[in-house]
Steps between C-alpha positions, in 0.01 A plus 500: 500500500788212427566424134377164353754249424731510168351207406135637526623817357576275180247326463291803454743644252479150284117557539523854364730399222281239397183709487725797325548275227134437463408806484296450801521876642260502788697175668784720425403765719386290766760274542759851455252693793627171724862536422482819554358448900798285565727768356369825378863550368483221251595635179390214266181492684421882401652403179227273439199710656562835275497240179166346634365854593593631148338161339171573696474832427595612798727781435501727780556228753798353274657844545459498879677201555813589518392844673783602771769299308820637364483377154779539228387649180497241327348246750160363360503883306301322223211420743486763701519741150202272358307554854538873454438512091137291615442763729524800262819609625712505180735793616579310825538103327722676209735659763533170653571337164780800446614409812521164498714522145761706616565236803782253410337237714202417169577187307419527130158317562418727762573748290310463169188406702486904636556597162200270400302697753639787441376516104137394633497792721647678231199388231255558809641865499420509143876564443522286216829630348666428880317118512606446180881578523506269803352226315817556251706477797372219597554349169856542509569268766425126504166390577509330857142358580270283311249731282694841526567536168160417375358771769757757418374490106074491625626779692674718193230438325275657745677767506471581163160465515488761705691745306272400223169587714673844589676587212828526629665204239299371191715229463348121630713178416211274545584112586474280214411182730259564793614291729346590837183694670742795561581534156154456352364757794728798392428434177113530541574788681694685194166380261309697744694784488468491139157434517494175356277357762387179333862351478575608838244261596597220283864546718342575822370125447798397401643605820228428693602118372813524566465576863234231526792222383761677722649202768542521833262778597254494840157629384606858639807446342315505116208737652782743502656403121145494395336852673645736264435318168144488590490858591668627192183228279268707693673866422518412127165327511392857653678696197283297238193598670433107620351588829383137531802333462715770718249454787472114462884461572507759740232351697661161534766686733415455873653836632505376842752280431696648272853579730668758259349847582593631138301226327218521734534918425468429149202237496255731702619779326406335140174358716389849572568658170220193360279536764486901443473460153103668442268214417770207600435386844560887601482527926520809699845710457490548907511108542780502205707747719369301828673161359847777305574575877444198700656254265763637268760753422689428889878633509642166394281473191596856406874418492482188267300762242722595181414916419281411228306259715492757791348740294218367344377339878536818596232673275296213517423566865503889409234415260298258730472810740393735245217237428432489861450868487805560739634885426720553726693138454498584175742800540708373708506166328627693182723733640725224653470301160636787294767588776612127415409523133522887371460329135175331533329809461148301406452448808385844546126392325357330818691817690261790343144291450404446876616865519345642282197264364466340852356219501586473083525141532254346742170584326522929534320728338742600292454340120751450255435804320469733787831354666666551093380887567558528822887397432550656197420840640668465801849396266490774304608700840761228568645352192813392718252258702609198411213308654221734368640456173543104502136477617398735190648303295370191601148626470544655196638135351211343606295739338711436217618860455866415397602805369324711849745226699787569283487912522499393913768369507704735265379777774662306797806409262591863483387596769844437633440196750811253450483216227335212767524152315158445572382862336680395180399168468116664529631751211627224347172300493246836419762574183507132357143523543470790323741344211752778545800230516787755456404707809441138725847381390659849607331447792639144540840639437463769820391182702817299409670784556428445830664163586 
């Protein structure tokens, strides 16, 4: 097929410019698909169909456009390494990154925008001490775009958040002015880690306003500023016990619309846990695991997760399908969680009660005392059972045995099993309760020993 005329050629490009500048993604595309039939070689053109891909969420087809190309390392390397990071593959968008440094032919812009990405793929890693020394890199050199600076310090200071959650780095330098949503988010979220849940409500508003006076943003546009605030009001919401509340913002979320698979992920997920909650709305587990694998938890979803978050959606579908009476999922569900997370050894008391009480949970015949006898007896022939003992204890704390629960879990502490975070922060807990301070700060010191 002959080529259009130069002049027609142009006028398209003026179009695409025009709309580029507006922000106007899907005439983008369009009007780049067209350039693209008159010459399939036009660079621009390809240019500006990857950036309206990537704007759309469209990152898979961003990363095949320029499939068959001989591309430099360092042409469009920060898209195609933010196509690959939103796909989940960080080993593969950090190579690129490497790559793309080491080629002479980066500008200095080009160049601090992969280490921007390459810090959020670092902090999505959980590799906080690597995110944060390329922050300080970063730093070094002048700012060059409108905002970095201010982004660069929300960002620092979520990473230090972080460290604070996990213990890796006590030390928060909090701002003294909040100034934007970012700011006021990450610092609801370090209230909540230190369980101050009422003031990380009076900031989740804060940033919830914020976002709300934000200019400039389409209606998706502030969806997607506003979508995680509201989440985190309903988690803390949650934490206090305010059922009512949590479920009143959740339920203002229409999930069918909602494009960002980890947000959508985390509403149903925080729906479910209400709706299963005995005498709250509580529906079938089998429609609960119907609605887990129809709707959420798809590949791309999975990669945007941060470890923490990864782990706690896991054993929330682990538990749905113990509910649901569903053994053999069960198993297999918790043998690939602790081949992912050998530490979260807790996980082990939904392993052992379909097992062993089957079906424990779902209205058996099993009572509390009888399943307390039942476990107790069979521990005493397994004291390295992690999961028999966990369960024990649990039972024995709501029977408010506190000493039985703390002779537990001095059997599985020398019984020779490793020091699991999660065992010694149970340990921890039992001993406090007990008032036997010294031994729970001995036991804190083995678990900072760890980090």
């Amino acid at each position: 097929m002959p080529k259009k005329s130069s002049a027609s050629l142009q006028e398209l490009l003026d179009k695409l410019t025009v709309h580029a500048q507006n922000d106007e993604h899907t005439y983008v595309l369009d009007l780049a698909n067209k350039m693209l039939r008159q010459d399939s070689t036009d660079f621009e053109a390809k240019k500006a169909k990857i950036i309206a891909l990537i704007k759309l969420d469209r990152y898979s087809e961003a990363l095949s456009v320029f499939d068959g190309d001989s591309l430099s390392p360092s042409e469009l390397a920060l898209e195609r390494a933010y196509c690959l990071y939103r796909l989940g593959k960080t080993d593969d968008a950090n190579e690129l990154i490497d790559s793309a440094q080491r080629n002479e032919g980066v500008t200095e812009f080009q160049a601090r925008g992969l280490l921007h990405l390459k810090a959020q793929i670092a902090y999505r890693l959980e590799k906080f001490a690597d995110s944060k020394k390329t922050y300080d890199e970063l730093a070094q050199g002048p700012y060059m775009v409108d905002g970095e600076e201010h982004d660069s310090t929300v960002n620092t200071f979520a990473i230090q958040v972080q460290e604070r959650w996990w213990n890796i780095n006590p030390t928060v330098v909090e701002p003294t002015d909040i100034v934007s949503h970012e700011q006021a988010f990450n610092l609801a979220t370090l209230r909540i880690g230190e369980k101050k849940y009422k003031e990380a409500l009076e900031l989740l508003a804060k940033a919830k306003s914020f976002a709300q006076a934000l200019d400039g943003l389409s209606q998706s546009e502030l969806e997607d500023e506003l979508n995680p605030i509201l989440i985190q009001a309903a988690y803390a919401h949650i934490l206090l016990g305010e059922k009512t509340e949590a479920a009143e913002i959740l339920s203002g979320f229409d999930v069918k619309s909602i494009s960002e698979p980890l947000i959508k992920d985390l509403v149903i997920n925080n729906l479910l846990y209400l709706a299963n909650i005995p005498g709250y709305d509580s529906i079938n587990p089998h429609v609960s695991l119907r609605i887990l694998d129809s709707v959420v938890q798809n590949k791309t979803s999975k990669s945007a997760y941060i470890e923490f978050q990864r782990r706690l959606l896991q054993k929330n579908k682990i538990a749905i399908e113990y509910r649901a009476g569903k053994e053999s999922a069960v198993k297999a569900g918790i043998k690939r969680h602790l081949e992912a997370f050998p530490e979260d050894q807790s996980v082990r008391l939904v392993e052992f009660r379909p097992a062993v009480l089957d079906p424990f949970a779902v209205g058996g015949k099993y009572s509390s005392k009888n399943a307390l006898a039942k476990v107790l007896k069979k521990f005493e022939h397994e004291p390295a059972n992690i999961g028999l003992g966990f369960a024990c204890v649990q039972l024995l704390l709501e029977a408010k045995n506190v000493d039985h629960a703390a002779h537990i879990i001095e059997k599985i502490l020398a019984s020779g099993v490793p020091d699991y975070p999660g065992l010694l922060v149970v340990a921890y807990q039992v001993y406090e309760s007990q008032g036997r301070h010294k031994d729970a700060a001995k036991l804190l010191e083995r678990l900072k020993a760890q980090d």
